[in-house]
C-alpha positions as CSV (number, residue, x, y, z in Angstrom):
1,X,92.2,100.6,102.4
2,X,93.1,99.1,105.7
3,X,92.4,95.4,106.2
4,X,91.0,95.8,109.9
5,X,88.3,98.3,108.5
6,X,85.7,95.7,107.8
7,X,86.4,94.1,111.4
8,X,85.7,96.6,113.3
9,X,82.8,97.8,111.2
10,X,81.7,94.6,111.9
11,X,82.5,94.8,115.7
12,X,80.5,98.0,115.7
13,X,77.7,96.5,114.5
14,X,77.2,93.6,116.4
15,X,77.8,95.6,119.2
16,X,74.7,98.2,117.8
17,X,72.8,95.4,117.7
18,X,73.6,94.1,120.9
19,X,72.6,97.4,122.4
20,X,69.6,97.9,121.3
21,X,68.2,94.6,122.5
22,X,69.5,95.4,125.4
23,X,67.5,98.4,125.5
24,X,64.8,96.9,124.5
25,X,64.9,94.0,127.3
26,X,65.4,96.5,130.0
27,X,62.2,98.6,129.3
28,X,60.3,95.3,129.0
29,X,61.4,94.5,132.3
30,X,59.8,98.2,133.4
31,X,63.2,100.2,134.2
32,X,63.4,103.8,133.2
33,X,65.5,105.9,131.0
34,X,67.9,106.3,134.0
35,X,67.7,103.1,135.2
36,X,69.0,101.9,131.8
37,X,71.8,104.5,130.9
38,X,72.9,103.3,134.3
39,X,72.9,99.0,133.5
40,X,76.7,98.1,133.4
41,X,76.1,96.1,130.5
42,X,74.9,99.4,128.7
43,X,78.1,101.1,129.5
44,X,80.2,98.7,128.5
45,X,78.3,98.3,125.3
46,X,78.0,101.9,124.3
47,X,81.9,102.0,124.9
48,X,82.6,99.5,122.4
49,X,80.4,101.2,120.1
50,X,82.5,104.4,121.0
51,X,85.7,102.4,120.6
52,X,84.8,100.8,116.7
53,X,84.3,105.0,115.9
54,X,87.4,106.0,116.7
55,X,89.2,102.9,115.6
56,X,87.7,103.6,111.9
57,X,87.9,107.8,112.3
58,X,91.6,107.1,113.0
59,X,91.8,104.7,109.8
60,X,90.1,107.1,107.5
61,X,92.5,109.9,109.3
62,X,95.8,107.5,108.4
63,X,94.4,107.0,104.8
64,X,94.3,110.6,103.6
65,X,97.6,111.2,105.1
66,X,98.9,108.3,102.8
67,X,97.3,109.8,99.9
68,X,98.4,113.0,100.6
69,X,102.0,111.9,100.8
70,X,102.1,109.8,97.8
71,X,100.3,112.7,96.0
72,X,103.6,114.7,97.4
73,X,106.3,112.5,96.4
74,X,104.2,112.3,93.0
75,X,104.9,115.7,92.7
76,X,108.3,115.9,93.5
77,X,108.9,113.1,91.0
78,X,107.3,114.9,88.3
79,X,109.2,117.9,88.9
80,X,112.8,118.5,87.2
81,X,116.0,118.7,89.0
82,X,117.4,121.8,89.2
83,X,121.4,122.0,89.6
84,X,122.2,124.1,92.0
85,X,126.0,125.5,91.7
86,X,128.3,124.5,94.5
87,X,129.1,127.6,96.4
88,X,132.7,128.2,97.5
89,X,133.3,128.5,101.5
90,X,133.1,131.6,102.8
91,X,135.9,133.6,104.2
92,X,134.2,133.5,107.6
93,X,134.9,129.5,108.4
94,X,138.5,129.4,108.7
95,X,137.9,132.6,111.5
96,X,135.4,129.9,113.2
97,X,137.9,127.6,113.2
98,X,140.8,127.0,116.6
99,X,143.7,128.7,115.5
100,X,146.3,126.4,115.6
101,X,149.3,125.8,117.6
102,X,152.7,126.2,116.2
103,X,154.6,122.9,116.1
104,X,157.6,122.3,118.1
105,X,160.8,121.2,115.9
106,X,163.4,119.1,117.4
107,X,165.9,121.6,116.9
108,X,164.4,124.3,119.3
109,X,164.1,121.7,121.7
110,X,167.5,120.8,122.3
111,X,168.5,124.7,121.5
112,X,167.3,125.8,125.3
């Protein structure tokens, strides 16, 4: 479990909260529904609300991957090691290969 998870649940609350008194302000004061949706306050409000989901959708995202890995490597751990025979190079590399250059000797050198 991540250790930001109860922060921002926390954040998203207060800012719930924060909202809906908001909410509740504004229609005392008589504004209607579009009025209210419109109040920057609102806005800015309802984005952090938005921002505290995602933040703790992407944690719970991040913690099944990590569970699903360790279950993986579990796995793999569990399971025995096969040997696998080293295979011999095919005849096919050397043909990839440069072909190389015959060395000069000394003694055709001077022959010329």
């Amino acid at each position: 479990m991540s250790n930001k998870k109860p922060h921002i649940e926390e954040r998203k609350d207060l800012a719930a909260k924060r909202l809906s008194a908001r909410t509740e302000s504004l229609k005392t004061k008589g504004m209607s529904a579009g009025q209210i949706m419109r109040d920057p306050k609102i806005k800015q409000l309802k984005a952090d609300v938005r921002k505290a989901n995602m933040q703790l959708a992407n944690i719970v995202k991040n913690e099944k991957q990590i569970a699903r890995m360790a279950e993986t490597k579990a796995e793999k751990l569990a399971a025995p090691k096969t040997d696998r025979p080293k295979q011999k190079k095919s005849a096919e590399s050397p043909a990839k290969k440069k072909a190389k250059k015959p060395k000069k000797t000394d003694a055709g050198a001077s022959a010329g």
